[in-house]
C-alpha positions as CSV (number, residue, x, y, z in Angstrom):
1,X,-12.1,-12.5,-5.8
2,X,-11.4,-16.0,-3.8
3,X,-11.9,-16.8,-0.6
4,X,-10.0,-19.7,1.4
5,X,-7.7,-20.7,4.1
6,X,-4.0,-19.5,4.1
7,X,-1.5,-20.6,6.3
8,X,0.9,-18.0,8.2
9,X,4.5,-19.3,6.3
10,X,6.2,-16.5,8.5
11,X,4.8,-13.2,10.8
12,X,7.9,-11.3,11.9
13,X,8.0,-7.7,13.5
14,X,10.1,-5.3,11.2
15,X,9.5,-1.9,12.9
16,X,7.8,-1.0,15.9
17,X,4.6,-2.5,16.0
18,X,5.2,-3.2,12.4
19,X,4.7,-6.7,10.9
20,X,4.9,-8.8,7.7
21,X,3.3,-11.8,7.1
22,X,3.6,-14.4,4.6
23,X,0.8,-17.0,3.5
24,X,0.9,-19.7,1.3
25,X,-2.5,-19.9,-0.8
26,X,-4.4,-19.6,-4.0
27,X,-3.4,-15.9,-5.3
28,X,-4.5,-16.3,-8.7
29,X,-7.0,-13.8,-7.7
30,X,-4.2,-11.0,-7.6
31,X,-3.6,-9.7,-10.7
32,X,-2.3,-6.1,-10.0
33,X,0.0,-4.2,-7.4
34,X,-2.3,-2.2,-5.2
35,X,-5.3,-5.0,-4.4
36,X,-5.6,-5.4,-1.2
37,X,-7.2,-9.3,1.0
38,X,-9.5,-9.4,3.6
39,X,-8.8,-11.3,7.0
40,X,-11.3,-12.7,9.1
41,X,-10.5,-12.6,12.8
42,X,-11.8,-15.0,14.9
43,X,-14.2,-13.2,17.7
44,X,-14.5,-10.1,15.7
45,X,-17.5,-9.3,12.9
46,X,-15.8,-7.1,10.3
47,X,-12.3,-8.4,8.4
48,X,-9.6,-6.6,8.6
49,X,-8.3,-5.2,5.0
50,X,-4.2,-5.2,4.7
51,X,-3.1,-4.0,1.2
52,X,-0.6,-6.9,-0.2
53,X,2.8,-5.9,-0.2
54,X,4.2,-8.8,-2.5
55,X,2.8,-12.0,-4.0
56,X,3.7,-14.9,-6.5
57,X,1.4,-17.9,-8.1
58,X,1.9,-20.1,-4.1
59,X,2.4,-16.8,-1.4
60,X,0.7,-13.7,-0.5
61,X,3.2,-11.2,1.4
62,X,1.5,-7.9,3.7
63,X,3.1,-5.7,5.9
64,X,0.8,-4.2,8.6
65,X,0.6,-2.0,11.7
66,X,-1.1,-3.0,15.1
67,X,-3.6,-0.5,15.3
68,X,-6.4,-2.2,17.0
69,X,-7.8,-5.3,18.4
70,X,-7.6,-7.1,15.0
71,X,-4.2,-6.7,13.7
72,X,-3.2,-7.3,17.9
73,X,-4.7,-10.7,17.2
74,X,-2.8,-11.2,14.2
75,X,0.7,-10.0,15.5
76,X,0.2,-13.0,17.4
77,X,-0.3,-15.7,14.6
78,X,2.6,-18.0,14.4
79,X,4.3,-20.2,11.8
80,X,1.4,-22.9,10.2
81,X,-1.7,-20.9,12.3
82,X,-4.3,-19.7,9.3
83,X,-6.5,-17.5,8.2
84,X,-9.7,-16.9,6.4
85,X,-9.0,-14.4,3.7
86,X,-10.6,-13.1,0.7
87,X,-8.0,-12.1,-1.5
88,X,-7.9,-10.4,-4.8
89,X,-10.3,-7.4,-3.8
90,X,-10.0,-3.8,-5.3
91,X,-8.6,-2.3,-8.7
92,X,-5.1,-1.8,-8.0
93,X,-2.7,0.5,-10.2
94,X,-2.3,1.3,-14.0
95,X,1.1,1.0,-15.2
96,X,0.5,1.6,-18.3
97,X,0.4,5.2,-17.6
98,X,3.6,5.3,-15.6
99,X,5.9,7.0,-18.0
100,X,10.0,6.6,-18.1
101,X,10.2,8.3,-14.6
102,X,7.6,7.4,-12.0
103,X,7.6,7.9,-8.7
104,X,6.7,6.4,-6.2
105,X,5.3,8.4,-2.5
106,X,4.8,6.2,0.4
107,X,3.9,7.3,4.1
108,X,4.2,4.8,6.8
109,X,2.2,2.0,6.3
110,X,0.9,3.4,3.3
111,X,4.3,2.1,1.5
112,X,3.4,-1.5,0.8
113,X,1.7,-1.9,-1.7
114,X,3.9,0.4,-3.5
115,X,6.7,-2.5,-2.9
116,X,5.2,-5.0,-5.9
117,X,4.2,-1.8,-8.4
118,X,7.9,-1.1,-8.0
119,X,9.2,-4.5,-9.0
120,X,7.1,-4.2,-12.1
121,X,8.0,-1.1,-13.4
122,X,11.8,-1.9,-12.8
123,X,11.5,-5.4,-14.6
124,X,9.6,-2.9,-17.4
125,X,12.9,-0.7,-17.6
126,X,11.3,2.4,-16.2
127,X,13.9,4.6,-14.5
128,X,12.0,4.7,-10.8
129,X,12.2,7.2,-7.7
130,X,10.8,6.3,-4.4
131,X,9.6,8.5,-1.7
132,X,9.3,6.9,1.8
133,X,8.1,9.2,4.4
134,X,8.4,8.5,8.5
135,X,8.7,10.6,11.5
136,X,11.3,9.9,12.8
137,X,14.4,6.5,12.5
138,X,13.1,3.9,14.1
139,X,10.0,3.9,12.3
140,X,11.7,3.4,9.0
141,X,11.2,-0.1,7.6
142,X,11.6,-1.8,3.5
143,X,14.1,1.2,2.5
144,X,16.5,-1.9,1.8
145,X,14.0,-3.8,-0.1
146,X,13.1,-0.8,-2.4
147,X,17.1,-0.3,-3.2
148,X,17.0,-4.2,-3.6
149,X,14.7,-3.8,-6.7
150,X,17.1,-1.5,-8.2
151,X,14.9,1.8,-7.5
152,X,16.2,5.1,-6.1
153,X,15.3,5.8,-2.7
154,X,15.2,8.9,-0.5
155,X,13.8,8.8,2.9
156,X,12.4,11.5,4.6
157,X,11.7,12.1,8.4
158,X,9.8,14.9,10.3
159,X,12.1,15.1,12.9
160,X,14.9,15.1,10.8
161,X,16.8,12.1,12.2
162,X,17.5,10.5,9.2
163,X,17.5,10.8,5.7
164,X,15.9,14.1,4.2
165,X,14.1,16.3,6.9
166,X,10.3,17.2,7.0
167,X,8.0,15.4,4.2
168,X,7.8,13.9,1.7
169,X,7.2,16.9,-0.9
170,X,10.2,18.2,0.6
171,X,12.1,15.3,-1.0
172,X,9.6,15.5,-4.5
173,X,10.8,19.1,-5.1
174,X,14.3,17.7,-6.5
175,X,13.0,14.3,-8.1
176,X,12.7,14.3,-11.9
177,X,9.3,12.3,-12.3
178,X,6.7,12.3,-15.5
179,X,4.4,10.2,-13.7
180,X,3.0,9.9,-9.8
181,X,1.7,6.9,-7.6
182,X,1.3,6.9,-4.0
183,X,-0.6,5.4,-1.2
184,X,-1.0,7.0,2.3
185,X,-3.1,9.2,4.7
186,X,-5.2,11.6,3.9
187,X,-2.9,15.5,4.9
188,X,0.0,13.5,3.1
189,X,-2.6,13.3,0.0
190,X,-3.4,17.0,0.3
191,X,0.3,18.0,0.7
192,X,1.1,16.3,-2.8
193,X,-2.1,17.5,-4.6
194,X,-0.4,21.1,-4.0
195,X,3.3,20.1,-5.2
196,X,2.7,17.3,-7.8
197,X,3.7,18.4,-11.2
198,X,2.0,15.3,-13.3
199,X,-0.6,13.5,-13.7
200,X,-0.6,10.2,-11.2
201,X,-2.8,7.6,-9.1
202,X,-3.7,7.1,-5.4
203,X,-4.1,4.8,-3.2
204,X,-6.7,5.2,-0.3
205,X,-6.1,4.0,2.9
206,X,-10.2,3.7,4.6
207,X,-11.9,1.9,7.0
208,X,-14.3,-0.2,5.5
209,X,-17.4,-2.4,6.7
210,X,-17.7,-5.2,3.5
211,X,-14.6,-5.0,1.4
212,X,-16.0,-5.7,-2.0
213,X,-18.7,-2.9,-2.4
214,X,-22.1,-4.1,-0.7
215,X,-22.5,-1.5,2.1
216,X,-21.6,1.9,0.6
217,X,-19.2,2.8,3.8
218,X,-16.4,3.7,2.3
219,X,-17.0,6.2,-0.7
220,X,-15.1,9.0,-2.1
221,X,-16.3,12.2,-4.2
222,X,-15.1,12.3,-7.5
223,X,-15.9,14.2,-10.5
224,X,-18.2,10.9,-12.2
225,X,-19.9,10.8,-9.1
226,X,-19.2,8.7,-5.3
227,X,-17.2,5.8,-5.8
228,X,-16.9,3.0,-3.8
229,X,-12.7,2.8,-2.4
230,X,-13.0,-0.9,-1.7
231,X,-14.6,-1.6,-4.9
232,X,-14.1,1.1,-7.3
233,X,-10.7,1.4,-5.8
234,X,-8.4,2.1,-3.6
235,X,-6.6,3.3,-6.7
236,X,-8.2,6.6,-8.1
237,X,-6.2,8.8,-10.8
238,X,-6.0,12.7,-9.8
239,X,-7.6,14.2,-12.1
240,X,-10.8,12.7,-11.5
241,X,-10.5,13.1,-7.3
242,X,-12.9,15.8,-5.3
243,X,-10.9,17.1,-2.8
């Protein structure tokens, strides 16, 4: 984990009340799709954790939704404004276990960290499905980047105004897959814990008070005991989960 001051390269709004944000920074601290940084807004006492969605050696890329007073203050930031921000914090996702066919669930803003796990099983050869999951059109954002990358992507909405109707285990019923990762809420979760046919990771989406495992706020029952999703996770494999 590092901690510094990153610089807003670019904050643009993508969806409705959907942004992503570049940073220039030190992000030798990432070293696996799935981390997640921590932002410290000024006039506020807890950070703000944004999974990342894509990062190199100089940038860190997120994607986030305004929820709340925090991320209201950062839809704000403009081009050279900064930020305090421990990065490099969680265990993100194993690839080694991905197989020839993974695939990849994601459900609103729970699809960007899925963006840089994707890049890295395609430049590995793996033949990879994606999943996005909205309610309805105009909340549909990065289906473009995922084709981009050379994955295949189906897109479901509840309403049924685009792409495959209902969920997304309506769309997982006719995907060949060996291997699962996802990141989302919590009745999306449940959903694919009944349909999944594998074995495969995911990704918690939880408030938390510290970020890097001091305060115990954000745990999750699993079969070795409570475990810490800022710390321990967000990525948790399936088998070992306590529903």
């Amino acid at each position: 984990m590092t901690q510094g001051i990153y610089k807003v390269i670019s904050n643009i709004n993508i969806a409705p009340s959907v942004f992503k944000m570049e940073l220039s920074g030190d992000t030798s601290a990432l070293t696996a799709s799935g981390q997640f940084i921590n932002f410290k807004i000024d006039g506020l006492f807890l950070r703000r954790p944004i999974s990342v969605y894509d990062y190199n050696d100089k940038t860190v890329t997120v994607i986030y939704k305004v929820v709340g007073e925090g991320t209201e203050i950062m839809s704000k930031a403009q081009t050279g404004d900064s930020f305090d921000i421990l990065v490099g914090l969680g265990n993100g996702f194993d690839i080694v276990k991905s197989g020839n066919k993974p695939l990849l669930i994601g459900g609103g803003v729970g699809i960007p960290p899925l963006y840089n796990l994707c890049k890295k099983l395609i430049a590995e050869g793996k033949d990879v499905s994606v999943i996005l999951g909205f309610n309805t059109e105009t909340e549909i954002f990065c289906e473009e980047d995922f084709k981009k990358l050379g994955a295949k992507v189906f897109v479901t909405t509840v309403d049924g105004s685009y792409g495959i109707k209902g969920f997304v285990t309506n769309a997982m019923e006719n995907i060949d897959y060996d291997y699962f990762y996802t990141c989302g809420p919590m009745p999306m979760f449940k959903a694919i814990e009944n349909t999944a046919k594998t074995s495969g990771q995911y990704s918690f989406e939880e408030r938390m008070g510290c970020g890097f495992g001091a305060c115990m706020g954000c745990s999750c029952k699993t079969k070795y005991g409570n475990k810490r999703i800022c710390k321990d996770g967000p990525v948790l494999e399936r088998e070992e989960i306590i529903w």
